[in-house]
N, C-alpha and C positions, 0 to 999 in steps of 0.2 A: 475491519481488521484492527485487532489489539497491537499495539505497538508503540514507540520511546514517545513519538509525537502525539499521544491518543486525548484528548480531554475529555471528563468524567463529571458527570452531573447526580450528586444524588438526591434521593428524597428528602422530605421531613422540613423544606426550608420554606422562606414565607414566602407568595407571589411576587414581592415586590422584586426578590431575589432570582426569583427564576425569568420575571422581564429583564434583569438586567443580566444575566444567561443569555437570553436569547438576542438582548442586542449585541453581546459582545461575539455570538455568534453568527451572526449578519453581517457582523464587520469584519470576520473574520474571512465570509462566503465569499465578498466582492471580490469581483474578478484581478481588479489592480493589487487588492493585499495577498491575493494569492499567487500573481505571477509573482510577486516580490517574493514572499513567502518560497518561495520555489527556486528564485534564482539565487536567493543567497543562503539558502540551508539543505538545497537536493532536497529535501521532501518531493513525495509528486503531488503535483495540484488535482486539485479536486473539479475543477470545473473544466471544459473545453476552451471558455473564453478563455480563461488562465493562459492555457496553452497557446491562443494567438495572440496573445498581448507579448509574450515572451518570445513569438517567434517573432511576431513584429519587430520589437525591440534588437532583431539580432542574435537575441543571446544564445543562438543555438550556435551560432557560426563558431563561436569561441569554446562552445563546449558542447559536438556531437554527442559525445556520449550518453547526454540527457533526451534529447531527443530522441533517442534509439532506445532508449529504456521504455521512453513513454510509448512508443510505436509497438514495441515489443509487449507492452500490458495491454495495449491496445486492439491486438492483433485476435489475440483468441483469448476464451473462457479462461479463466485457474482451473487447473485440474481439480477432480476431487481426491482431498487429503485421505480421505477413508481406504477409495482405491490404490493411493498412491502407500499409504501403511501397508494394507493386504498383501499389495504384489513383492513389497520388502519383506515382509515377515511370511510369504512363500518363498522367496528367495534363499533367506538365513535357513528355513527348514530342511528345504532342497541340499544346500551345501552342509547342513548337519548328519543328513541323511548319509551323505557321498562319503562322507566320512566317518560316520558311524558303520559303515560295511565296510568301510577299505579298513579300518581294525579288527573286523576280526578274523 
């Protein structure tokens, strides 16, 4: 998912620079930087440990609402975007239509 939090790697740079990429991304992975991560900016973590470190810690108590988001991603698939376009853009058509015949 593209989005405000997303970090970006691109080509063309020397190994030494993409080891240091990928450690900074390893440290990003661990569980403890992520529940941190998570408790003090709402991002959703990325891991499940994430997720028991911070319930461990409580912090759900003081702030269900997180909890219930992660449960809620949790629960089932994302829809697909493609269907979820089509059926609005039958939608719009539909009510174009209703309205294109009550004119004339």
């Amino acid at each position: 998912m593209v989005a405000g939090a997303t970090l970006w790697t691109f080509g063309g740079k020397q190994p030494d620079e993409y080891r240091a990429v990928a450690k900074f991304l390893s440290f990003l992975l661990q569980p403890r930087v992520q529940a941190r991560w998570h408790q003090r900016t709402g991002c959703q973590p990325l891991t499940p440990a994430a997720c028991g470190l911070t319930r461990k810690a409580g912090f759900y108590r003081g702030h269900p609402g997180d909890e219930i988001a992660l449960r809620q991603l949790a629960s089932k698939a994302p829809p697909d975007s493609r269907a979820c376009a089509m059926e609005r853009r039958n939608e719009m058509l539909r009510q174009f239509e209703s309205t294109h015949r009550a004119a004339r």
